[in-house]
C-alpha positions as YAML, in Angstrom:
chain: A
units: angstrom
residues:
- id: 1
  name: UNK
  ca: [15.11, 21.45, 14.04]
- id: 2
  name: UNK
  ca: [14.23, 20.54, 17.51]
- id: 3
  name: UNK
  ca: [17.53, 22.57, 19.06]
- id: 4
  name: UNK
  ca: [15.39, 25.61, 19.02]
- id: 5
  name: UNK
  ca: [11.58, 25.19, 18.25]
- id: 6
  name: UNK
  ca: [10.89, 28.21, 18.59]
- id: 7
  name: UNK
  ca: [11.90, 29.54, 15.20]
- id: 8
  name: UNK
  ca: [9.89, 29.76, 12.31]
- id: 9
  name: UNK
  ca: [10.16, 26.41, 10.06]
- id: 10
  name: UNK
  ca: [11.61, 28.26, 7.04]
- id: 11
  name: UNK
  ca: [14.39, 29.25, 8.74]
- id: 12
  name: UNK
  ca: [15.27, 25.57, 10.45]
- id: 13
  name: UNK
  ca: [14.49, 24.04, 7.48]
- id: 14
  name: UNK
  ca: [16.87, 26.06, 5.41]
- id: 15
  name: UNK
  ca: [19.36, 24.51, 7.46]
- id: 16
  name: UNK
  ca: [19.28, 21.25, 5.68]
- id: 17
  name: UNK
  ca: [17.48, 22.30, 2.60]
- id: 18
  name: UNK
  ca: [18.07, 24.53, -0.47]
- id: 19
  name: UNK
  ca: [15.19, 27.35, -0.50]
- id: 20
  name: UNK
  ca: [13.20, 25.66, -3.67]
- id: 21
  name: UNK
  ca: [13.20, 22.43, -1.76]
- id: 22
  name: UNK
  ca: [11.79, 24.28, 1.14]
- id: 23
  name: UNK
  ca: [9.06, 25.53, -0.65]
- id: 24
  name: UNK
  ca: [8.35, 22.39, -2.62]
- id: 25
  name: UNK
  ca: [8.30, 20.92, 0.73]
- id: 26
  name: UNK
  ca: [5.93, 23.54, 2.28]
- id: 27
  name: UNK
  ca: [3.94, 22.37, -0.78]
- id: 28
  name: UNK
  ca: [3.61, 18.63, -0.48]
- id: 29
  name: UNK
  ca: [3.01, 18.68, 3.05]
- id: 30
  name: UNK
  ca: [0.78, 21.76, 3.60]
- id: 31
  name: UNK
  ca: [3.47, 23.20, 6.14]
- id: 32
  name: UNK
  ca: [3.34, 26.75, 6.90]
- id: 33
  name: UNK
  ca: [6.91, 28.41, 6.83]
- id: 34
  name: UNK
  ca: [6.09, 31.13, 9.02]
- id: 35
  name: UNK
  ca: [4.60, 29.12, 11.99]
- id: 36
  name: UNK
  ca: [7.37, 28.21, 14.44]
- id: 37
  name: UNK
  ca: [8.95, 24.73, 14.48]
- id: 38
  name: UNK
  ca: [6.96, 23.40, 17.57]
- id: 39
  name: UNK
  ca: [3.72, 23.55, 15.73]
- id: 40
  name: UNK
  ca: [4.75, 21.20, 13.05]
- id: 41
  name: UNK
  ca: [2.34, 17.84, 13.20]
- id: 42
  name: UNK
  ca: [3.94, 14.45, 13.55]
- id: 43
  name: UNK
  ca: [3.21, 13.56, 9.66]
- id: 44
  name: UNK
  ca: [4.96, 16.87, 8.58]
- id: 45
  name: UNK
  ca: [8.31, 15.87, 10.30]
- id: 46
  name: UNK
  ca: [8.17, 12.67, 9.26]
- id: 47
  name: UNK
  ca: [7.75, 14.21, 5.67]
- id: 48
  name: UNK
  ca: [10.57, 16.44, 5.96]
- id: 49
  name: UNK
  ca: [12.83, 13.61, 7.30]
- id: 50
  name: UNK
  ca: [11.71, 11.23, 4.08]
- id: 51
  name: UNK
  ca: [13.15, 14.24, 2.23]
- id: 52
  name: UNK
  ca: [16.05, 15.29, 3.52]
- id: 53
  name: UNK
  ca: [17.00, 11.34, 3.63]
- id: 54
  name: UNK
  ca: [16.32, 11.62, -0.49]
- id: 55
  name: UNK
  ca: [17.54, 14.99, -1.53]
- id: 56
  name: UNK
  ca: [20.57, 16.03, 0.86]
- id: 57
  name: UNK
  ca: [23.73, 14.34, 0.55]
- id: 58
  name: UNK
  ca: [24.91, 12.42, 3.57]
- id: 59
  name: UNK
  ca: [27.32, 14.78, 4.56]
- id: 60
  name: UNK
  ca: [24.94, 17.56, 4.95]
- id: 61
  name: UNK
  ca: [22.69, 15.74, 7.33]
- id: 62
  name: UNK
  ca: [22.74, 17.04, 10.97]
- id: 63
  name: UNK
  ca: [25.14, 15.74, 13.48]
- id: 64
  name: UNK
  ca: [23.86, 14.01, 16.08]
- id: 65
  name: UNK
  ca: [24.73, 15.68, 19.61]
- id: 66
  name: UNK
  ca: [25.79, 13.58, 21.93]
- id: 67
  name: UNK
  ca: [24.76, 15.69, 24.46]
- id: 68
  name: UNK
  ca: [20.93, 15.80, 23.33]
- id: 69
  name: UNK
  ca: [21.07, 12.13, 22.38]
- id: 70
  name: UNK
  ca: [22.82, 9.58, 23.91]
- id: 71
  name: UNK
  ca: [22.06, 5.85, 22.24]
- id: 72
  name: UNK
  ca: [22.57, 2.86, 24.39]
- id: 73
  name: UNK
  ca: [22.14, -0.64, 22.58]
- id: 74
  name: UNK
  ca: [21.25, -3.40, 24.63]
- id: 75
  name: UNK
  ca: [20.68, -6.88, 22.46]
- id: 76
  name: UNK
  ca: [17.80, -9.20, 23.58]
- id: 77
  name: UNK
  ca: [18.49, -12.57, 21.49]
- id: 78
  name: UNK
  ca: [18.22, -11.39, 18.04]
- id: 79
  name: UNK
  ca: [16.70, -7.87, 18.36]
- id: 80
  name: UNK
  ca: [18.51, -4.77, 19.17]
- id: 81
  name: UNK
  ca: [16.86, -2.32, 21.49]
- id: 82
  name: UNK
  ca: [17.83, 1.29, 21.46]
- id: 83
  name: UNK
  ca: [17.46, 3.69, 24.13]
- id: 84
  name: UNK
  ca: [17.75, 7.64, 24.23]
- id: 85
  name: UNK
  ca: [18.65, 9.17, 27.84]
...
């Protein structure tokens, strides 16, 4: 969704998610489908994550790119810290 913020959530979301589950989405989390991506709140993508992570099989998630995101781990003792350049 973040690749191109500038289009309206309905269309990034229907992407990932059937067009009921959109709306039922838009729903639950008072998003509005026609406002572009960038305007969505912190909550609402958090909410849409939660989702897709329930309703959409594994394979259908979105690929990370490794040229957006590239994770480094470095381990501290027992924790492992993760950084995005």
């Amino acid at each position: 969704m973040l690749h191109f913020p500038d289009l309206p959530a309905r269309t990034a979301l229907k992407k990932i998610f059937r067009k009921q589950q959109v709306r039922e989405l838009s729903e639950k989390s008072g998003l509005k489908l026609d406002n572009s991506v960038c305007t969505m709140s912190a909550q609402q993508f958090l909410e849409c994550f939660v989702e897709m992570l329930k309703v959409v099989p594994d394979k259908f998630h979105p690929k990370k790119s490794k040229s957006v995101l590239s994770e480094q781990r470095f381990s501290f003792g027992e924790s492992v810290v993760f950084a995005c350049t």
